[in-house]
NUDRENPA-884644 format. One record per atom (N, C-alpha, C): residue number from 1; x, y, z; residue in three letters. Coordinates in pm, whole numbers, plus 50000, padded with zeros to 5 digits. Each point is the difference from the previous one (the first is absolute). Layout:
N
<node><seq>NUM</seq><u>X</u><v>Y</v><w>Z</w><type>ALA</type></node>
...
END
This chain:
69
<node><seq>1</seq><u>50698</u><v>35879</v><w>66910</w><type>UNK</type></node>
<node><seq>1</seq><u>49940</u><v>49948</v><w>49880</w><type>UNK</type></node>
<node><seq>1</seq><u>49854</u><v>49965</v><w>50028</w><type>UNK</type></node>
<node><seq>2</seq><u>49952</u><v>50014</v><w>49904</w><type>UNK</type></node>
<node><seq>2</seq><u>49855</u><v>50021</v><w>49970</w><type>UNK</type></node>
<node><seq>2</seq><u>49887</u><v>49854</v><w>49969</w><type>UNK</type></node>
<node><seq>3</seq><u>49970</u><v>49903</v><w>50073</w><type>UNK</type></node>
<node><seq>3</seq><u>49975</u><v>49864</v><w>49978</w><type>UNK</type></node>
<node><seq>3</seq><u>49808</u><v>49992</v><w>49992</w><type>UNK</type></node>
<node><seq>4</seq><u>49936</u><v>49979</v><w>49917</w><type>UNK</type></node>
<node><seq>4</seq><u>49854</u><v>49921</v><w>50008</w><type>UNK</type></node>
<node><seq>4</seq><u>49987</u><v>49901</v><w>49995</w><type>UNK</type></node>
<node><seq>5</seq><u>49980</u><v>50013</v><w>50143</w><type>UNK</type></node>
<node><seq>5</seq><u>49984</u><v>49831</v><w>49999</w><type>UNK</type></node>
<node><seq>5</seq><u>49842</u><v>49939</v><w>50045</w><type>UNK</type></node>
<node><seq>6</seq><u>49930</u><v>50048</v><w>50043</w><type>UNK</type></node>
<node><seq>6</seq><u>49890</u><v>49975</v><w>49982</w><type>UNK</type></node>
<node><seq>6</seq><u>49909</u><v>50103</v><w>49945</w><type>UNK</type></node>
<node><seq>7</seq><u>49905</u><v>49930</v><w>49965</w><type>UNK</type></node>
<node><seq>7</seq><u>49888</u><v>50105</v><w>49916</w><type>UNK</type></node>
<node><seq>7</seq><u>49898</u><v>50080</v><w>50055</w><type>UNK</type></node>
<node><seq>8</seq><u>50009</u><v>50003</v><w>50147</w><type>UNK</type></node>
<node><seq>8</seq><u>49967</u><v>50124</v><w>50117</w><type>UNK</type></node>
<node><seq>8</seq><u>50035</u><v>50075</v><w>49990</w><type>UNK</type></node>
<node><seq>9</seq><u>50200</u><v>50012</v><w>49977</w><type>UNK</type></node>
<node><seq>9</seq><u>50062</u><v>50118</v><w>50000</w><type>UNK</type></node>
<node><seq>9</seq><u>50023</u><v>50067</v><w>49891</w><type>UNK</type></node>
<node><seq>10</seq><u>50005</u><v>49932</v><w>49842</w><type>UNK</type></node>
<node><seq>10</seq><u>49959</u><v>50022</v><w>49939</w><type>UNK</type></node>
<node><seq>10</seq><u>49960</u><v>50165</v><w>49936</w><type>UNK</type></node>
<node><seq>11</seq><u>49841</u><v>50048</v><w>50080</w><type>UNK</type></node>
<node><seq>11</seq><u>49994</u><v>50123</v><w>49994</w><type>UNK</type></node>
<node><seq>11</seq><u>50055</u><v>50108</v><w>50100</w><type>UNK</type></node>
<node><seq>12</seq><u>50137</u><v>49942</v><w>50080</w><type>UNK</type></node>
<node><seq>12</seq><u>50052</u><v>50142</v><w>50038</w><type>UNK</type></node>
<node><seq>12</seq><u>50132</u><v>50035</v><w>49908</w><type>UNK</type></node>
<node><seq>13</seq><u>50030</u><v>49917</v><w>49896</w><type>UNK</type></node>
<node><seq>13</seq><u>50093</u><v>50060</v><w>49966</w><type>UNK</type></node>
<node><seq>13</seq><u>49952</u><v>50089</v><w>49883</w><type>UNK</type></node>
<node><seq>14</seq><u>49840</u><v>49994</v><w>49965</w><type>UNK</type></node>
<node><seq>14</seq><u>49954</u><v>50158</v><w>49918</w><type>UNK</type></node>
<node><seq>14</seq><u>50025</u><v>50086</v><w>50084</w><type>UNK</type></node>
<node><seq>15</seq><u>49892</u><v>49917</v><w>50191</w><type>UNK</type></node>
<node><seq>15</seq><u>50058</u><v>50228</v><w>50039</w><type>UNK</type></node>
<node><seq>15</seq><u>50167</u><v>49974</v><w>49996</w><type>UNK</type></node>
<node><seq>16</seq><u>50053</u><v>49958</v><w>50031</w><type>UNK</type></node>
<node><seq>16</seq><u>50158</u><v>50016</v><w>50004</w><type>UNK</type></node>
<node><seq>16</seq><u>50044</u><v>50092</v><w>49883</w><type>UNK</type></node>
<node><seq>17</seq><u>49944</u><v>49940</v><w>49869</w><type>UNK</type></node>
<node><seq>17</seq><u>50006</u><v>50100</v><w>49886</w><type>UNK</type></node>
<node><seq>17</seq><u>49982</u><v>50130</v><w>50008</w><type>UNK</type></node>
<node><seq>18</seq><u>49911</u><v>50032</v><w>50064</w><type>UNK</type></node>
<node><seq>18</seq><u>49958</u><v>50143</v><w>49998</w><type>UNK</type></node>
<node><seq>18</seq><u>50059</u><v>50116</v><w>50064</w><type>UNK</type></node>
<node><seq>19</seq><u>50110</u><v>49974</v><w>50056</w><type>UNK</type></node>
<node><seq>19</seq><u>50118</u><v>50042</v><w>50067</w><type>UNK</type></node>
<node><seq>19</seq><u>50108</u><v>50064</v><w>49915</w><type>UNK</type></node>
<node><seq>20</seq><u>50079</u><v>50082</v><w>49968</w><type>UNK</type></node>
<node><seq>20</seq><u>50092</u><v>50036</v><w>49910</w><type>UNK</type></node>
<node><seq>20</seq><u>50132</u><v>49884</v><w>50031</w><type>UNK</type></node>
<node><seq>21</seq><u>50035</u><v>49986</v><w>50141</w><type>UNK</type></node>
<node><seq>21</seq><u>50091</u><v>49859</v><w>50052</w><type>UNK</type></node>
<node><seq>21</seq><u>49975</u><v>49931</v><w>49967</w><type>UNK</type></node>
<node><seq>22</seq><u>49846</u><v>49934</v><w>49997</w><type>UNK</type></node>
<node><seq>22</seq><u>49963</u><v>49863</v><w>49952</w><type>UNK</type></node>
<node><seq>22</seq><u>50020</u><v>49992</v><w>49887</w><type>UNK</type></node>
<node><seq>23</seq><u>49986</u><v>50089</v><w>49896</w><type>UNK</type></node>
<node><seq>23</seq><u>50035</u><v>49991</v><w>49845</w><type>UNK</type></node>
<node><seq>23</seq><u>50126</u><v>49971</v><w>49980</w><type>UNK</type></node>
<node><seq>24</seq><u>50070</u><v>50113</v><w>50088</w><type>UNK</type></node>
<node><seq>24</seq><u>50153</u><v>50000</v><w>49960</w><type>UNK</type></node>
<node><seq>24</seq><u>50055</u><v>49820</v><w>50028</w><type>UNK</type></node>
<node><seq>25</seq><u>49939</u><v>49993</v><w>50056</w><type>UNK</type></node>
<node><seq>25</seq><u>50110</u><v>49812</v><w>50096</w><type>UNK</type></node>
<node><seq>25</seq><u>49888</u><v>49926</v><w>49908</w><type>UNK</type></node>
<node><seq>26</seq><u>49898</u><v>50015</v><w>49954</w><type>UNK</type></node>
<node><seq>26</seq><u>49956</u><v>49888</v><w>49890</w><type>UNK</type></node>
<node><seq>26</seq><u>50036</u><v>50021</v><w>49875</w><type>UNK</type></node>
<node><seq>27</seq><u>50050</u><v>50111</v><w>49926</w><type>UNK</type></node>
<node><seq>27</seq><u>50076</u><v>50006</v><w>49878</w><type>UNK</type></node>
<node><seq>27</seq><u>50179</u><v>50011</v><w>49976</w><type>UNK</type></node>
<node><seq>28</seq><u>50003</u><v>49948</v><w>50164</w><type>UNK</type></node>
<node><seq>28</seq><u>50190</u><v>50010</v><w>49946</w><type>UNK</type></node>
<node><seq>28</seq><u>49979</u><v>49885</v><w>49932</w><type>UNK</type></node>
<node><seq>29</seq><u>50105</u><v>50009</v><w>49928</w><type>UNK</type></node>
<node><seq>29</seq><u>50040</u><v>49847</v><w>49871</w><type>UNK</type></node>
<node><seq>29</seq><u>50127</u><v>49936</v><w>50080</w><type>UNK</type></node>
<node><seq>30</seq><u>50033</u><v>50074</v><w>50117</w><type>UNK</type></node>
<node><seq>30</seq><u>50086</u><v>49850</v><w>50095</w><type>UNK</type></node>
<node><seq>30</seq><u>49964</u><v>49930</v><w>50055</w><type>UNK</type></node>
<node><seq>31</seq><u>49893</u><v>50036</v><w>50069</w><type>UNK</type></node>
<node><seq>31</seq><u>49849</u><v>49939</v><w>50021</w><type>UNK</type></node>
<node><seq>31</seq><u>49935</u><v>49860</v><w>49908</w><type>UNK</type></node>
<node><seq>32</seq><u>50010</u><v>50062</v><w>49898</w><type>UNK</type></node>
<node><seq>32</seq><u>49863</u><v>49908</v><w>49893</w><type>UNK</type></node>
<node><seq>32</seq><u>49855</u><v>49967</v><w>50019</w><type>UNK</type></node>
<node><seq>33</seq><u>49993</u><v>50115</v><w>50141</w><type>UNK</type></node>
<node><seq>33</seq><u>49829</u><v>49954</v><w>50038</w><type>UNK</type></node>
<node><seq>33</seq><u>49891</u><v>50030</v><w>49909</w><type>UNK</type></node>
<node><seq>34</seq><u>49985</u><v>50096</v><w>49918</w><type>UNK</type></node>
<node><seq>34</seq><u>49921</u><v>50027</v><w>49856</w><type>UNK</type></node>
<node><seq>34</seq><u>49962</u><v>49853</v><w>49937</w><type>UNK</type></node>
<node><seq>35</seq><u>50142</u><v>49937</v><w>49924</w><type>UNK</type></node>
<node><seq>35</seq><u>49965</u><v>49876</v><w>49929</w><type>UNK</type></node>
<node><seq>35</seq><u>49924</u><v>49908</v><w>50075</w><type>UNK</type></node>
<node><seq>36</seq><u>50039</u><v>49980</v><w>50085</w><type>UNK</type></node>
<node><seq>36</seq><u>49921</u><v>49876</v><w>50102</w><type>UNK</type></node>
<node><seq>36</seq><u>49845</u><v>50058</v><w>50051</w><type>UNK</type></node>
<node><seq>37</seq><u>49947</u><v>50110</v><w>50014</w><type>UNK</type></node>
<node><seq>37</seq><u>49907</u><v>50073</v><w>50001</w><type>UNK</type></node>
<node><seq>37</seq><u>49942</u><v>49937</v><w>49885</w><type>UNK</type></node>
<node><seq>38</seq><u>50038</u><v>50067</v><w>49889</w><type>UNK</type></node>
<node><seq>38</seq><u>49957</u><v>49952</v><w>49872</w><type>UNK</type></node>
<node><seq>38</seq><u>49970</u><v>49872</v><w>49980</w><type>UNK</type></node>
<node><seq>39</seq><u>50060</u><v>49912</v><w>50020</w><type>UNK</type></node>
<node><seq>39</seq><u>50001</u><v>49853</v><w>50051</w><type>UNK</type></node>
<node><seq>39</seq><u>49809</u><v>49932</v><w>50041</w><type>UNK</type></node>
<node><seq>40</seq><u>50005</u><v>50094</v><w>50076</w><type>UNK</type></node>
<node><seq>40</seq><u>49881</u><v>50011</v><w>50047</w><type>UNK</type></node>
<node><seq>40</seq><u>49862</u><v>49986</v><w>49922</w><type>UNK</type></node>
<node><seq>41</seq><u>50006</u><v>50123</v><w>49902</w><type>UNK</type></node>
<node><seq>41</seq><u>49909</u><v>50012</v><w>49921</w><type>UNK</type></node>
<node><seq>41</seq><u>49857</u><v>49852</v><w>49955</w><type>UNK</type></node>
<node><seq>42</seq><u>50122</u><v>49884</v><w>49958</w><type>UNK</type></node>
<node><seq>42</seq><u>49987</u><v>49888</v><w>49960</w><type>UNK</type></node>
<node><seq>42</seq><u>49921</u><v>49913</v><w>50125</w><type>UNK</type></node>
<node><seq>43</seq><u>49998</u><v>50038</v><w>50132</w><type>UNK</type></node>
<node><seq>43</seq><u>49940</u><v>49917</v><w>50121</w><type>UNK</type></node>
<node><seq>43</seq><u>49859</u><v>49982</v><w>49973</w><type>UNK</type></node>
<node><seq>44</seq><u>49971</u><v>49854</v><w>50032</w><type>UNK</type></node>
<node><seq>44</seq><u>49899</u><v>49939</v><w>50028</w><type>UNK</type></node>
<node><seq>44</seq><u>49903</u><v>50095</v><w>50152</w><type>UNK</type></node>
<node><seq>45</seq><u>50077</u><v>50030</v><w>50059</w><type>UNK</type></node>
<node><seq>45</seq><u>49910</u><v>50097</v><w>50099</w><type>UNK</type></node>
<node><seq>45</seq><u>49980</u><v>50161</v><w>49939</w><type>UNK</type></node>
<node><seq>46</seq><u>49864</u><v>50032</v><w>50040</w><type>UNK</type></node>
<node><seq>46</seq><u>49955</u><v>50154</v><w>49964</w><type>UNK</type></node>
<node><seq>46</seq><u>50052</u><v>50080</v><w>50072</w><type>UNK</type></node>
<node><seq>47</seq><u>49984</u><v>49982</v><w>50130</w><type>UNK</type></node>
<node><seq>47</seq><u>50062</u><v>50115</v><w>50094</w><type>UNK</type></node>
<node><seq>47</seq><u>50127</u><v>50008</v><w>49973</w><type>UNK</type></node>
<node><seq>48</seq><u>50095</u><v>49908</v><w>49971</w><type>UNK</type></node>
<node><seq>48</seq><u>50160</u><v>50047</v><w>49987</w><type>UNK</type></node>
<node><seq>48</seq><u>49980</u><v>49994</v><w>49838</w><type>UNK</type></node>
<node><seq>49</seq><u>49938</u><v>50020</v><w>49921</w><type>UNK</type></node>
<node><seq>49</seq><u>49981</u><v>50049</v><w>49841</w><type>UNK</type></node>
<node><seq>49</seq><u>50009</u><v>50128</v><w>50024</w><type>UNK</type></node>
<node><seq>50</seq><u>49888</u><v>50048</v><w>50096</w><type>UNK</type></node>
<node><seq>50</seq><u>49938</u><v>50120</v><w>49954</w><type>UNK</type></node>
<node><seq>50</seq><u>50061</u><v>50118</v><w>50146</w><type>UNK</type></node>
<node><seq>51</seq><u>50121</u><v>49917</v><w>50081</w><type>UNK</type></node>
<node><seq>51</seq><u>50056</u><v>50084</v><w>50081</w><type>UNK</type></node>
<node><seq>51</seq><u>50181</u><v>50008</v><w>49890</w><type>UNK</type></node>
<node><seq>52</seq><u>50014</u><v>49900</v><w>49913</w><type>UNK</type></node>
<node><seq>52</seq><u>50135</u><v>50065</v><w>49904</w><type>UNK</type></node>
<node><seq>52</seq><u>49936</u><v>50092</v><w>49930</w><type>UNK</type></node>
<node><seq>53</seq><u>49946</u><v>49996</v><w>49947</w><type>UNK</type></node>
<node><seq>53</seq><u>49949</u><v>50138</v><w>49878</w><type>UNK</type></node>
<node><seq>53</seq><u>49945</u><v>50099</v><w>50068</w><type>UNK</type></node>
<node><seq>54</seq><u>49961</u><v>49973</v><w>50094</w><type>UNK</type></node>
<node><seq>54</seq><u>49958</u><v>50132</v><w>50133</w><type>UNK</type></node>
<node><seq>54</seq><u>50171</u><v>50068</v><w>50019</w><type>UNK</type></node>
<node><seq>55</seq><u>50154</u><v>49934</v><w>50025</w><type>UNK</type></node>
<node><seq>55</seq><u>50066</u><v>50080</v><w>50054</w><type>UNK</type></node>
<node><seq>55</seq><u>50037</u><v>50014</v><w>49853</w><type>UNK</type></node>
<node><seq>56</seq><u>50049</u><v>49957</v><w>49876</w><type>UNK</type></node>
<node><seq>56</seq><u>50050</u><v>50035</v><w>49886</w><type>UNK</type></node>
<node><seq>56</seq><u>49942</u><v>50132</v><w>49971</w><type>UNK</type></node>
<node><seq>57</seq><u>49822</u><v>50032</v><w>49985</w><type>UNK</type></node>
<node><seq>57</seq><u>49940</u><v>50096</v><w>50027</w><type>UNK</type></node>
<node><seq>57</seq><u>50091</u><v>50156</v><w>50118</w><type>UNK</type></node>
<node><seq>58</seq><u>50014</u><v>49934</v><w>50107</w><type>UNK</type></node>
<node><seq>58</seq><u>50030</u><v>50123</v><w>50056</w><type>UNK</type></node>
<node><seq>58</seq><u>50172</u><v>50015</v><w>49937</w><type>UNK</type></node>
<node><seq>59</seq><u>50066</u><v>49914</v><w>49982</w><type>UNK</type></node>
<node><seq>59</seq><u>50145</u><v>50041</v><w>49960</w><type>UNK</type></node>
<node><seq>59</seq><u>49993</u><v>50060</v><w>49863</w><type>UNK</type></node>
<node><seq>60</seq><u>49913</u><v>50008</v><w>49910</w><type>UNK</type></node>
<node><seq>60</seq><u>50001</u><v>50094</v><w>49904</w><type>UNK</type></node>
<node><seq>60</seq><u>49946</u><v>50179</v><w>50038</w><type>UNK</type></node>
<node><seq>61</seq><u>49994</u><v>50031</v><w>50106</w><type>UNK</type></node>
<node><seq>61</seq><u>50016</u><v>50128</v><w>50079</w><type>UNK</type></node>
<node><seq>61</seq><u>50066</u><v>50052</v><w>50005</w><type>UNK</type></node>
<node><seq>62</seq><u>50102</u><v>49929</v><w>49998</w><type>UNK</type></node>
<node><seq>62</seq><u>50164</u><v>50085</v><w>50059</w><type>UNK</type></node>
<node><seq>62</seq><u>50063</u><v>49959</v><w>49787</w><type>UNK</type></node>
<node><seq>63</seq><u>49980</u><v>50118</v><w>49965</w><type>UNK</type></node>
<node><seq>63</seq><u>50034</u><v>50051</v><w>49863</w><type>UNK</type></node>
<node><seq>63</seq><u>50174</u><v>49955</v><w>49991</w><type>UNK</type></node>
<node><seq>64</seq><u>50048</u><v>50005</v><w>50092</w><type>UNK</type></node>
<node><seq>64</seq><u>50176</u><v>49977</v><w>50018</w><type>UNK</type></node>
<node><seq>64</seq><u>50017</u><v>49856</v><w>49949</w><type>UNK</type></node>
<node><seq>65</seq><u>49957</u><v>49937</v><w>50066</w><type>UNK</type></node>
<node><seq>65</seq><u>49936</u><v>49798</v><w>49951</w><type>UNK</type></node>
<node><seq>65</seq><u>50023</u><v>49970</v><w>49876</w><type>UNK</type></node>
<node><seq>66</seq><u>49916</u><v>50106</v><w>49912</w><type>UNK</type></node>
<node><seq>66</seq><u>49891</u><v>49972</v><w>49861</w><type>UNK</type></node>
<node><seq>66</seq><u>50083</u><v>49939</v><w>49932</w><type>UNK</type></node>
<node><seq>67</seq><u>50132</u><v>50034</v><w>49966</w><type>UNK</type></node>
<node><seq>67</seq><u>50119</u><v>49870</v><w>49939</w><type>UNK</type></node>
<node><seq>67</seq><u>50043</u><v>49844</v><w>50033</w><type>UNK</type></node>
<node><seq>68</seq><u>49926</u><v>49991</v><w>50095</w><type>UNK</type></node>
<node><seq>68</seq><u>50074</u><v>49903</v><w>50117</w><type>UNK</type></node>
<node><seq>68</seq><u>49836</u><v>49882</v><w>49932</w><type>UNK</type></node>
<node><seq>69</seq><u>49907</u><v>50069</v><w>50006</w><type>UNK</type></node>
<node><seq>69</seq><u>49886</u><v>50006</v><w>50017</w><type>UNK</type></node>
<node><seq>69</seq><u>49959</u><v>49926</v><w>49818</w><type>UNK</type></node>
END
């Protein structure tokens, strides 16, 4: 499982995104890592603002998602 916990790491889970694996294990829905991603959006910090919408960005790539999505 997939945890941010500080706002260093933050931007590896965009490159993580950019991976066809990394997509796949951030859009399972047994998971729920998407919503809590999303979660994100709302942060008082920029770098973990602008590293969720950085991986939401790459998970709309994988066209298979786009329902999920």
């Amino acid at each position: 499982m997939i945890v941010i916990t500080a706002d260093t790491n933050s931007p590896y889970l965009v490159h993580f995104s950019q991976s066809v694996k990394g997509r796949e294990m951030i859009c399972q829905r047994s998971q729920a890592l998407l919503p809590k991603i999303c979660d994100q959006f709302q942060s008082r910090n920029v770098l973990r603002r602008k590293s969720a919408i950085g991986t939401v960005r790459n998970c709309l790539f994988d066209s298979d998602e786009h329902f999920y999505l």
